[in-house]
KEVOSE-723635 format. One record per atom (N, C-alpha, C): x, y, z. Coordinates in steps of 0.05 Angstrom, whole numbers, plus 5000, padded with zeros to 4 digits. Example, Ala and Ser with C-alpha at 12.3 -4.5 7.8 and 13.67 -1.06 7.14 Angstrom:
REM residues 2
526448865156;524649105156;526449345156;525749555142;527349795143;525850015157;
END
This chain:
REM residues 486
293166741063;294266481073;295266321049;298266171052;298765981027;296765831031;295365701012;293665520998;293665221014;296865171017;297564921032;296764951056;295765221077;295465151104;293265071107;290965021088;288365021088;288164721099;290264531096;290564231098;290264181129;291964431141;291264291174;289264251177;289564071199;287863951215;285463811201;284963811177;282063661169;282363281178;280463291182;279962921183;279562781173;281162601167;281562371146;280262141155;278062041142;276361791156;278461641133;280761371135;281161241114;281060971111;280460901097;280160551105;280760461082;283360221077;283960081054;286059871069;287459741045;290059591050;291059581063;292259641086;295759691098;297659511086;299859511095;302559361085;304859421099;307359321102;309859391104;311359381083;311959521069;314559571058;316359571064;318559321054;321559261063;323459351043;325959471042;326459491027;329559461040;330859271019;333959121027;335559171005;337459391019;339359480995;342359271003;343959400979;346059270979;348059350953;350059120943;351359140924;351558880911;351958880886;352058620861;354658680849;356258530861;359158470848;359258230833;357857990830;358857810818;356257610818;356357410806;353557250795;353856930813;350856880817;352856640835;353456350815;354956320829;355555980809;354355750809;351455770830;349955580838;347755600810;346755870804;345155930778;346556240769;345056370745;346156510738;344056770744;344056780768;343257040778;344857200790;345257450805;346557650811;346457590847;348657640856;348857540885;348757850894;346157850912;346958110931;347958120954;350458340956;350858390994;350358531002;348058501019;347058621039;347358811055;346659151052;347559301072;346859451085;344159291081;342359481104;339459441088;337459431115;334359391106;332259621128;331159771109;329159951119;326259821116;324859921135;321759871132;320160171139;318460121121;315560281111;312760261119;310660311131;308260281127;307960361096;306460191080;306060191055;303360201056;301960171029;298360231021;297560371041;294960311045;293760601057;294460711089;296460481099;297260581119;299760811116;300660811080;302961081071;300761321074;298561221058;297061511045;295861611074;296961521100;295761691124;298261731138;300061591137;302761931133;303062071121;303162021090;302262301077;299862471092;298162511097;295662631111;297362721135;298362521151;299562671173;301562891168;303062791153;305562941140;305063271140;302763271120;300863411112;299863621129;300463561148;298963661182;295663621186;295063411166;292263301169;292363111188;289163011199;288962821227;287762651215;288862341213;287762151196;287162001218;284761781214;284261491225;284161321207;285161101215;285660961195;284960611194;282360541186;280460251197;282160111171;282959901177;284059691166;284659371181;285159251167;286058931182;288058801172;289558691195;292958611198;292558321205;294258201205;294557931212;295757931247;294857691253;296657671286;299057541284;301257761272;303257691274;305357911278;308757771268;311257961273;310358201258;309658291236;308658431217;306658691224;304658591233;302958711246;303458871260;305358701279;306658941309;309059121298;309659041280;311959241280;310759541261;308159421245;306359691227;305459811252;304159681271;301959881296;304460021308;306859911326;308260071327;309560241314;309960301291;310960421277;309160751273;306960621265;304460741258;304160961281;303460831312;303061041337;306361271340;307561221330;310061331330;309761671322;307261621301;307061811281;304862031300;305062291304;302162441299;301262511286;298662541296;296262551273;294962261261;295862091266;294661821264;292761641290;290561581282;290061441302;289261091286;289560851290;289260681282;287460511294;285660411282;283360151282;283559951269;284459711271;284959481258;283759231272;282159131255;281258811256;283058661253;284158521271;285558261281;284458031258;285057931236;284757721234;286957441235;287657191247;289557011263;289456881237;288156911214;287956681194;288956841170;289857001169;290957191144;293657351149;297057311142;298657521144;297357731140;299557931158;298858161145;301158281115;299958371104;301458391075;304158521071;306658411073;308858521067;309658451040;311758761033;312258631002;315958840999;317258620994;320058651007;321558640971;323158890977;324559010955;327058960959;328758910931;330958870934;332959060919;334659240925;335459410915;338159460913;340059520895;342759430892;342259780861;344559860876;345760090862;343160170849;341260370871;339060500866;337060310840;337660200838;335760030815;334459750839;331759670824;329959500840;331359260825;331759010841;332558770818;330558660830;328358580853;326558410850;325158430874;322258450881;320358470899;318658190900;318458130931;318057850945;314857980959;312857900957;311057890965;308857760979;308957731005;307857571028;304557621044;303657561021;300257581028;297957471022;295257461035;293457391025;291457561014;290957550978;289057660975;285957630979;285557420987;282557350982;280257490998;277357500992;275857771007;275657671033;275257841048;274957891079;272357731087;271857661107;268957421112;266757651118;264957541117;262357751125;262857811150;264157691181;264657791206;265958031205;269257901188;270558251194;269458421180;267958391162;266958601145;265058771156;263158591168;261458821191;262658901215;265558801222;266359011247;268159161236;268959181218;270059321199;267559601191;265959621178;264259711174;261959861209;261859741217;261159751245;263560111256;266060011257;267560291251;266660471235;266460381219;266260651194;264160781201;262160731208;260260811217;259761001242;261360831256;261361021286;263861231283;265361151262;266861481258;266461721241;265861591227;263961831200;263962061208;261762061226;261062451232;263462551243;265362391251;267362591259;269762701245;269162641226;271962711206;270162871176;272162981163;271663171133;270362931111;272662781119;272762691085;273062401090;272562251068;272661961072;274961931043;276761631048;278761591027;277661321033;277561171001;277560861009;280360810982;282760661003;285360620989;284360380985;284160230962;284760020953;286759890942;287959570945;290659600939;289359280926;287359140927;286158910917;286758690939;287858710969;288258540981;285858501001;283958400991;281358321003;280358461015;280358691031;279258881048;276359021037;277059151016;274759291010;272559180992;271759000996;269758800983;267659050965;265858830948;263559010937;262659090957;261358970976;259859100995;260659211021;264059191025;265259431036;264859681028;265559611010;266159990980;263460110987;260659990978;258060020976;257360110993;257660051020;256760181052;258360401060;260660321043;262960501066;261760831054;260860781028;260861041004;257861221006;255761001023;253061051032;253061201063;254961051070;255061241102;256361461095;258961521084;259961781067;258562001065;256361901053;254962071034;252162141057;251561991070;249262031090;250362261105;252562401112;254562451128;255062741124;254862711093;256462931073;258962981070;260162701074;261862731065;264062701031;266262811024;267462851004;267762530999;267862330984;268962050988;271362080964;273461950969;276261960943;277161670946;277961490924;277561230922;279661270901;282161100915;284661050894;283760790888;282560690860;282160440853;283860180845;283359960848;284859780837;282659610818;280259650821;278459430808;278259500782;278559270756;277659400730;274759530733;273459420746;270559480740;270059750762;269959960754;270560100760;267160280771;265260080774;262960210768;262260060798;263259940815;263459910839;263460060864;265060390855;266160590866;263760710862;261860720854;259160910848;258561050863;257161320870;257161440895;259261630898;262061620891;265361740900;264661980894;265662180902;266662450891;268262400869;270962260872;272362250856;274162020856;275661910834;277261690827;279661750821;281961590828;285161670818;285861430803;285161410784;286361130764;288561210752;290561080756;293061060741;293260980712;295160990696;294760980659;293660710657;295360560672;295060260672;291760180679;291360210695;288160150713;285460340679;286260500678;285260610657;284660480626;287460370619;287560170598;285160000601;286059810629;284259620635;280859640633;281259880644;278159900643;276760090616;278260150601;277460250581;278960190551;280860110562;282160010526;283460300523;283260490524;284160670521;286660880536;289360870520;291560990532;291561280544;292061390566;290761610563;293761720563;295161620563;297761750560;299061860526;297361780510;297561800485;298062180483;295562250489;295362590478;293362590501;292262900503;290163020522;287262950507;287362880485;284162760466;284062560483;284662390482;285462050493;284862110526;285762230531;285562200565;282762250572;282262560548;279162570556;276162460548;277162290529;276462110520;275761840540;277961780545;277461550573;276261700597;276761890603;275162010635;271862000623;270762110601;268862130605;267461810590;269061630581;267461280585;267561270612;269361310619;269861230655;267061340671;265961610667;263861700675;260961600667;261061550645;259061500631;257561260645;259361020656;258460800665;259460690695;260460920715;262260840736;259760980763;258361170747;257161340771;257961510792;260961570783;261961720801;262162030785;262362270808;263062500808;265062600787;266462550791;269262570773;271262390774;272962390752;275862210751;277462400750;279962300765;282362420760;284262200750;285062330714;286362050710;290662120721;291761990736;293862020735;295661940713;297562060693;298162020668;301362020664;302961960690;305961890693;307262250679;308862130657;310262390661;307862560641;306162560631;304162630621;302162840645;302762810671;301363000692;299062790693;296762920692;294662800706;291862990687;290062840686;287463050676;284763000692;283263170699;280763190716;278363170690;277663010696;274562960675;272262970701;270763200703;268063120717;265463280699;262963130717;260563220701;260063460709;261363580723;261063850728;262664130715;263864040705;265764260689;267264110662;268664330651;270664190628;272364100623;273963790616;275863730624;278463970631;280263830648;282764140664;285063880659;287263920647;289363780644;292163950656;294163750678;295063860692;298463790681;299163990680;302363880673;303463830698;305563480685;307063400706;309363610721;309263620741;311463800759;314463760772;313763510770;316663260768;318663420765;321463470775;324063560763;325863310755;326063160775;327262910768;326562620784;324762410767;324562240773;326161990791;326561920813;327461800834;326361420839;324261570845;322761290850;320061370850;318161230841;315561250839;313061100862;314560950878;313760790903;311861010917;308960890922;307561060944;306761270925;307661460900;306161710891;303861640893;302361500880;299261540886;297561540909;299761440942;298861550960;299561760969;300361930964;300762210959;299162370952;298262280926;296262460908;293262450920;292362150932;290562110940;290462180977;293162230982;292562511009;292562661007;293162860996;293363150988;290463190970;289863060956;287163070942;284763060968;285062900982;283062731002;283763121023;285263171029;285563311046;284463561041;284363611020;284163940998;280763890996;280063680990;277063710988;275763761014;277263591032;276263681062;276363961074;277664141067;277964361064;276264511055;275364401036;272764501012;273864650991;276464640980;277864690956;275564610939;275864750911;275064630896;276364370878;274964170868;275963990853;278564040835;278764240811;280664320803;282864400823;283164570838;283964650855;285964490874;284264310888;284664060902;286763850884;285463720857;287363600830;290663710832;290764030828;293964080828;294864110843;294364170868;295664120896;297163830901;294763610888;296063400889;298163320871;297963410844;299463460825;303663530831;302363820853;304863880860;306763700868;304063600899;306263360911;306263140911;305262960884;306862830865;309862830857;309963110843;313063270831;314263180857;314163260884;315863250907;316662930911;314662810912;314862560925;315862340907;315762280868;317662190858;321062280863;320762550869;324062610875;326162500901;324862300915;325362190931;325361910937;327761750953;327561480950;325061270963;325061030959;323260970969;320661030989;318760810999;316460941001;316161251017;315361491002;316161651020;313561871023;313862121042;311862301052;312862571038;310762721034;310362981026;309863071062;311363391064;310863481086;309763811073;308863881095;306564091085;308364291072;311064301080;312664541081;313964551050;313764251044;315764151015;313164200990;310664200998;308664220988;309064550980;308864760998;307965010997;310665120976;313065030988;314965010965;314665080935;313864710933;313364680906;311864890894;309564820907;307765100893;308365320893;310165460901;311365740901;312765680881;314665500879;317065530856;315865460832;313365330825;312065330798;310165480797;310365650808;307665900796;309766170807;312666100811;314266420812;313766600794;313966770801;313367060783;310367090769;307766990781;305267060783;305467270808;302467390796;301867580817;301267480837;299067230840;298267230858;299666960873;302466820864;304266730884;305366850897;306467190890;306467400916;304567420928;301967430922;299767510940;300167300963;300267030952;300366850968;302066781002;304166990995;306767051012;306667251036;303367421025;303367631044;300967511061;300867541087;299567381098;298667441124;297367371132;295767631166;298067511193;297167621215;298367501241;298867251242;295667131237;295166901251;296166761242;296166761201;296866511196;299566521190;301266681192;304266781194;305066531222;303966581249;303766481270;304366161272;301266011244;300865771251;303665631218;304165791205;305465701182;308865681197;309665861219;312165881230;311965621242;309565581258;309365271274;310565031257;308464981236;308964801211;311364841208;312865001201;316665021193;317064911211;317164991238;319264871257;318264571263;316664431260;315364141268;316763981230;317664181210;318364001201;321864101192;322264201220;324464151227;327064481215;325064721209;326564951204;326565151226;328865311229;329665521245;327665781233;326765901237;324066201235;325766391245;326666561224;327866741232;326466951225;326967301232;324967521229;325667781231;324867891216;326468201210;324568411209;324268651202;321868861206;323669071192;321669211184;322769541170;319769651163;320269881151;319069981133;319169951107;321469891092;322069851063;320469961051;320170311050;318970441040;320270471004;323670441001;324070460975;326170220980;326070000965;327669780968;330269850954;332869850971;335269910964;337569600975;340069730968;342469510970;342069430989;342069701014;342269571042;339769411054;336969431042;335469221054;335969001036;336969021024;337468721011;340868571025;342068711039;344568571048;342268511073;341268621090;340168531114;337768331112;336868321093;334568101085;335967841074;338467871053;340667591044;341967481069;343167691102;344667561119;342367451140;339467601136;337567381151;336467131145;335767151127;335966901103;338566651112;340866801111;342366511113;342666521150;341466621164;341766521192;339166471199;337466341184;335166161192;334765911167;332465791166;331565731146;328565831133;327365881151;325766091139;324666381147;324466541132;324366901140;321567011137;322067061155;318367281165;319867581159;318367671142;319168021139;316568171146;316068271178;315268511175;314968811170;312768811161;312669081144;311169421156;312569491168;310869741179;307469881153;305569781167;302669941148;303470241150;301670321127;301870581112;301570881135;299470811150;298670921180;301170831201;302770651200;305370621217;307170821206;308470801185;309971031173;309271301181;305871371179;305971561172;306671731196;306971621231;306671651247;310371711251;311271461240;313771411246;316471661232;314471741209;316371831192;315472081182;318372271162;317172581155;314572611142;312772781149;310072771121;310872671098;308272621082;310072461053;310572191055;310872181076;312071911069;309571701085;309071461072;310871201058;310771461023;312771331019;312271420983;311471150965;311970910973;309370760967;307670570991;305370460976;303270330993;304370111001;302870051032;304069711041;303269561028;301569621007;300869340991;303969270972;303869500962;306869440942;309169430954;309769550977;312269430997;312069120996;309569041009;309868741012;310368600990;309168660965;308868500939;311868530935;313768820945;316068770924;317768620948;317768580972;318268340980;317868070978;315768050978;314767750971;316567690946;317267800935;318067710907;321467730907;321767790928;325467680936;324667320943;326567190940;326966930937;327566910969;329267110986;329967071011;328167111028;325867231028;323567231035;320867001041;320666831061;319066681057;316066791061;316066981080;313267101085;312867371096;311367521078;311067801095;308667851113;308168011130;307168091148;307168451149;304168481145;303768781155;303268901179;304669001191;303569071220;302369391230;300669491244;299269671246;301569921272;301569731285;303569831310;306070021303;306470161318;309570321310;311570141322;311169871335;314269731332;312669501333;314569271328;312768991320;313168811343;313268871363;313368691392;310568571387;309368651391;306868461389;306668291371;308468331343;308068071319;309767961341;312367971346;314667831353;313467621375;311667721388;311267541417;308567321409;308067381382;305667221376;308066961353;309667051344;310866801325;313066701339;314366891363;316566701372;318666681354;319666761342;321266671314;324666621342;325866391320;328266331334;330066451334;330066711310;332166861305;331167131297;331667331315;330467561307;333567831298;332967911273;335868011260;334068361249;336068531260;336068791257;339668951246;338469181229;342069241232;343269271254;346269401246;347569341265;347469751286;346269841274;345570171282;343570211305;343369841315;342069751333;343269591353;343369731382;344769441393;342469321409;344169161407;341568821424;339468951448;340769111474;339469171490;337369521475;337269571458;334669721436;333869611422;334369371409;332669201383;329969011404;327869221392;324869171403;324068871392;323768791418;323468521422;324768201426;328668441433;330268141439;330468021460;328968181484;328668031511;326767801513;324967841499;323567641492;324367471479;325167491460;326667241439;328767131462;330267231465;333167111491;331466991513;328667021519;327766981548;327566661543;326466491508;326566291507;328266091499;330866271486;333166121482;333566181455;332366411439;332066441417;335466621416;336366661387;339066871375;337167141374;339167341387;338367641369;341567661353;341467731324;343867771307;342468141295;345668221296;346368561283;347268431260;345968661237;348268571215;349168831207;351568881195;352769181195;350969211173;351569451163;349669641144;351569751122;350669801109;352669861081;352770251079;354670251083;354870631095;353470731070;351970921070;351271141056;348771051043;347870741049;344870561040;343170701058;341170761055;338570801063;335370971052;333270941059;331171121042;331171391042;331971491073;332171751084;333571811054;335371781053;337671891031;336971881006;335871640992;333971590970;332471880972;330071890985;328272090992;329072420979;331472391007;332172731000;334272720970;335172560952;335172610933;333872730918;330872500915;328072510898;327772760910;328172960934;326873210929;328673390933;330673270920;332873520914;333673640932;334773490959;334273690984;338173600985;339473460967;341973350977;343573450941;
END
């Protein structure tokens, strides 16, 4: 299984901030003559769920099931985050009404991809002891039902000392993972956490110490940070520096940034702190869990404003920065089932599953013309692979002449290949009717009414495509060379 599918479905208990994020683009042609600022025109305004109501689209994104206890004001604001929010699946929302507090919007102004100035409409001050126990009162009655607990802090009154304190005691009564993106200098509040995501900045603060300097420095600050915070581990986030894991359980692990090109930085740390929150729920290990989030980081600065990692852009990443390891092929070869639930994930985030089969007992031109023209008539390719006991049934003695382990590996390791599959059967109708794929492609030495399994594909509205064959390509022929029979 890729590593990324491990994210479905876990439960996100999260409770922090919410916000809307406005963001009002435009253009700056000229300065006004009233003062000497820059006049914007206006051409258009998007909105966001922002703070921890982002880091549970990310989760959803993710194909994780988040709930998400927070409190909104009774206003325009409010209604347009809840609706927005139910829009989404995988979210379910709990919010305390308070009539005496906006809810927190913070409205960007943007002119030729550059920010010229952010307007922010809120109250920070702490929450009263009422909402705080029906606030808390939630947390409680959801706990057992979810993996993992996240407390997003963004400093707008919600998570009091003695929010943090209970929320992190029921957590833990629970067994659950707790992950706490902080905003407090005092950082010894969070006590109890699994783990912390402090940014360079938040880091400074609470330690005087840059961790962006070198990898001494970083680990240097993670373990003051430990020394007096009482938590599990830190993960310090370190901009284009990556990020480093300091816990008392192992040796510091420093992660290189993955970034290709910086965009906007809006929301990454609710990113890192879903994908982290999600991976531990899983029961990743800590390291483990760290570069996952790491990856989709890299994804989610490459993108404009506040934005989501989707599971698919995730599995990606991680393929294309660990290409040409062994075991990122390993990663590619993959059983029925989760071939099945990874085709699902593609098409929900919006790709065509297309699907091919052979033996590719000796990889030549012609399975590579028929694997490049399936490739570009989907967006992503399932290659089944006839097992070693399929061949042997199918084909002259002797043969496979190599093992399905190394068939698949030397597939996996074509770029047009998103996932292989070994099958036992002498024809793959039974993979076919278990993935559904939208496009099922065989040569053309095949017509539609013989290519095993296009009645099925056609029965739901799916393509069967021939592709011609390159004359004189094939293994048969390879074969009787290697034994001198031609």
């Amino acid at each position: 299984m890729i590593l990324t599918d491990k994210l479905s479905r876990v439960r996100v208990l999260c409770i922090g901030d919410v916000m809307l994020d406005r963001f009002v683009a435009g253009q700056v042609k000229r300065i006004s003559p009233e003062s000497p600022v820059p006049v914007l025109s206006i051409s258009g305004t998007t909105s966001f769920p922002g703070g921890a109501a982002n880091v549970a689209r990310n989760i959803a994104s993710l194909g994780g099931l988040c709930t998400l206890v927070s409190m909104v004001g009774q206003d325009a604001v409010a209604r347009e985050l809840h609706e927005t929010m139910q829009k989404i699946a995988g979210i379910t929302c709990e919010f305390c009404v308070s009539p005496d507090r906006p809810t927190s919007e913070k409205i960007r102004f943007v002119a030729h991809g550059q920010h010229m100035l952010r307007a922010d409409a809120e109250v920070t001050d702490p929450i009263d002891a009422a909402t705080a126990k029906t606030l808390l009162a939630s947390v409680a009655r959801l706990a057992a039902q979810h993996d993992v607990m996240v407390l997003s802090d963004y400093a707008k009154g919600l998570l009091t000392d003695d929010v943090v304190r209970e929320s992190i005691e029921i957590a833990r009564r629970h067994g659950l993972p707790i992950v706490v993106d902080p905003k407090s200098i005092d950082l010894r509040r969070y006590a109890g956490a699994t783990v912390i995501t402090p940014n360079s900045k938040e880091v400074m603060d609470a330690t005087g110490i840059d961790p962006t300097e070198d990898d001494a420095k970083a680990e240097t600050a993670g373990a003051a940070i430990l020394s007096t915070s009482g938590v599990d581990a830190v993960l310090l986030t370190r901009a284009h520096r990556g990020m480093t894991l300091v816990a008392t359980t192992q040796a510091p692990v420093h992660i290189e940034a993955s970034a290709r090109e910086v965009f906007d930085v809006v929301g990454a740390g609710d990113t890192v702190i879903a994908t982290l929150s999600l991976a531990l729920g899983a029961k990743l290990e800590l390291a483990e869990a760290a570069s996952l989030a790491n990856f989709a980081a890299g994804v989610v600065v490459g993108k404009r404003g506040t934005a989501t990692v989707t599971q698919t852009e995730l599995a990606d990443e991680v393929l294309r920065l660990s290409r040409g390891s062994l075991q990122a092929l390993q990663n590619k070869i993959m059983s029925r089932e989760d071939a099945t639930e990874l085709a699902q994930t593609w098409r929900k985030n919006g790709f065509k599953v297309g699907f091919t089969n052979g033996c590719f007992d000796i990889l030549h031109v012609g399975h590579l013309a028929i694997l490049s023209f399936s490739r570009q008539n989907c967006g992503r390719l399932i290659v089944a692979v006839n097992s070693d006991a399929s061949v042997r049934r199918l084909k002259e003695p002797g043969r496979p002449i190599n093992s399905e382990n190394d068939r698949a590996m030397v597939l996996a390791a074509l770029s047009v290949v998103d996932a292989v599959v070994v099958f036992d059967e002498d024809t793959p109708l039974a993979m076919i009717e278990h993935l559904n794929p939208d496009v099922l492609i065989k040569g053309a030495d095949y017509t539609i009414d013989k290519i095993v399994g296009a009645a099925h594909v056609m029965s739901y509205g799916g393509k069967v495509l021939t592709c011609e064959l390159i004359p004189g390509k094939s293994t048969t022929r390879v074969v009787d060379v290697l034994r001198g029979r031609t």
